[in-house]
N, C-alpha and C positions, 0 to 999 in steps of 0.2 A: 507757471512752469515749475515751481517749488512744490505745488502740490502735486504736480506730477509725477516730479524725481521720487518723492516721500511714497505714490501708489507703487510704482518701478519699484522702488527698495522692501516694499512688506511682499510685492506678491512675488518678486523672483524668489525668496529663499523656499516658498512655497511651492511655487513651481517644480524647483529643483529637489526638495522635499516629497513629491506624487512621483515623478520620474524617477528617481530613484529605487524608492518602494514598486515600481510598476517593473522595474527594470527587474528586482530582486526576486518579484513574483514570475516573471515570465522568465528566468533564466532556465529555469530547468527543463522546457521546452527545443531550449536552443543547443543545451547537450547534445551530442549524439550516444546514442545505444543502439550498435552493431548488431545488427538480430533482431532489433524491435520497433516498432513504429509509436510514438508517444504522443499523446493528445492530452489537454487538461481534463480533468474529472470535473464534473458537473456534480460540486458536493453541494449538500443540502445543509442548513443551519443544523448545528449539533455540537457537539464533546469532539465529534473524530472528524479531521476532516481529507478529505483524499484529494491529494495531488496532481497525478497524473494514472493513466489509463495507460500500457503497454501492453501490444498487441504481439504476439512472438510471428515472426518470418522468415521462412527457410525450412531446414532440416530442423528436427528434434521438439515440433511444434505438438505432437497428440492429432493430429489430422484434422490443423490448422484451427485447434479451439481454445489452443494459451491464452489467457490474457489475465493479467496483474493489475493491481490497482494500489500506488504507494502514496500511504495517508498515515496524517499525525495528527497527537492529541496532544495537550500536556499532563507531563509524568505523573502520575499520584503524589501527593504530598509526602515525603518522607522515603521515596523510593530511591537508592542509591548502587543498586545492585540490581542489573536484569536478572540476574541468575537466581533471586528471591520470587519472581514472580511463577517461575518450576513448580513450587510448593505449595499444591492445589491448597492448603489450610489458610493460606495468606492471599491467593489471587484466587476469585472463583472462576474456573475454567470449565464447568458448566455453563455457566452465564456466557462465555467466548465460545461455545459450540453454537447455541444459535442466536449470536451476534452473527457469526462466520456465516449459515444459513442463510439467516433476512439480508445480512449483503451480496451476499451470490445472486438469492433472488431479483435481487434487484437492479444488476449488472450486467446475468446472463440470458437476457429477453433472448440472443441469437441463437443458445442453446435449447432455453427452456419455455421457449415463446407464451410467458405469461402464467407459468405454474407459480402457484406462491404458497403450495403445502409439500415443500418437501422439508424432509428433516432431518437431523445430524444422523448417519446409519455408523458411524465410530466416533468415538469421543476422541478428544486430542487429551495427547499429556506432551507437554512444551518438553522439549530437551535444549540442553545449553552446549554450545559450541563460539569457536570462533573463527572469523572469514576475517582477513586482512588485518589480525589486531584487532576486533572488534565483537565483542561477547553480545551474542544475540541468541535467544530463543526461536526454536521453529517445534514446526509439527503438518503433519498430514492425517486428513481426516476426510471421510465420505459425507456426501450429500445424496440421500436417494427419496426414491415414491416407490421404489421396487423396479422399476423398469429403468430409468437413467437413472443415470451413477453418475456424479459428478467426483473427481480428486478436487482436495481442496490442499494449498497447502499455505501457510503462514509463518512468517518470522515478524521479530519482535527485539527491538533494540534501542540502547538508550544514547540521546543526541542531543548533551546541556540538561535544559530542563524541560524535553520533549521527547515522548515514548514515541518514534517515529513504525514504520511495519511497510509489510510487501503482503500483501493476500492475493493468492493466485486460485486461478481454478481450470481443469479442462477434462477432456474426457481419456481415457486411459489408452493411448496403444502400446501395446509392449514391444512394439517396432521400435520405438524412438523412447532416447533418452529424455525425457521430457524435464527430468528433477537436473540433470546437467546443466538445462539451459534457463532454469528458475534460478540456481545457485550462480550460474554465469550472471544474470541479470543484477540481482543480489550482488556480487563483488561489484557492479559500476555504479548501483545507486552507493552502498557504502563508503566510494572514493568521492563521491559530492559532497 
């Protein structure tokens, strides 16, 4: 019976230890986001990893081809200011062109059923602003082969000691506000 108590007392704090972490990892699921439908991302071993998958629904969708993908890394060593990372001479944002690329690629099979040579048709230059109190970098930038054009657009913000980000992408209508409901989306990951 003692050695029982003694298994009971190692494995419950362990228990409660997994449940917790499981609970911390799956909360952001259980959010709601008004306008969007949210499923985990299926990330791969890496530096960066992605979150959650948001699909846009309703009005202001680009003829229902939004979808975002919000994933973290941690910060570069010594980075204390996003607004540092603007200055192409300090952060290579050609390297982030087609970073941005091979992840669309690999995202928008519904779009681009399996193309995987398209490439960056404008460079991003990050600009700094802020949503809610909160200094973040964004930028829009094309993906094409000449014939689709994808919009890309990305922000980039710092969260402790984790460069966290929103990378969107869809195809253009100029019917719908499409940058309104990325920036809407943006202000409710931001208050998480």
């Amino acid at each position: 019976m003692t050695m029982m108590k003694g298994m009971i007392d190692r494995i419950l704090p362990l228990a409660l230890v997994v449940f917790i972490n499981t609970q911390a990892y799956a909360e952001p699921l259980h959010r709601d986001y008004p306008g969007w439908g949210a499923t985990s991302a299926a990330s791969k071993p890496g530096d960066v990893v992605s979150d959650l998958v948001l699909r846009c629904r309703g009005e202001g969708c680009a003829k229902d081809t939004l979808e975002c993908v919000a994933f973290h890394l941690d910060a570069p060593a010594g980075l204390s200011d996003i607004k540092s990372l603007a200055n192409p001479e300090k952060f290579p944002v050609g390297q982030l062109n087609f970073w941005m690329a091979a992840s669309i690629m690999q995202e928008r099979e519904d779009i681009l059923h399996g193309r995987t040579d398209l490439q960056p048709s404008t460079p991003f230059a990050l600009h700094s602003s802020r949503i809610l109190d909160v200094d973040i970098l964004s930028s829009t930038s094309d993906v094409s082969d000449g014939q689709i054009i994808l919009k890309t657009y990305l922000a980039l913000w710092l969260d402790a000691t984790q460069l966290r980000g929103l990378r969107c992408s869809y195809i253009e209508n100029n019917d719908e506000q499409t940058s309104d409901r990325v920036i809407e989306l943006l202000g409710m990951l931001l208050k998480t």
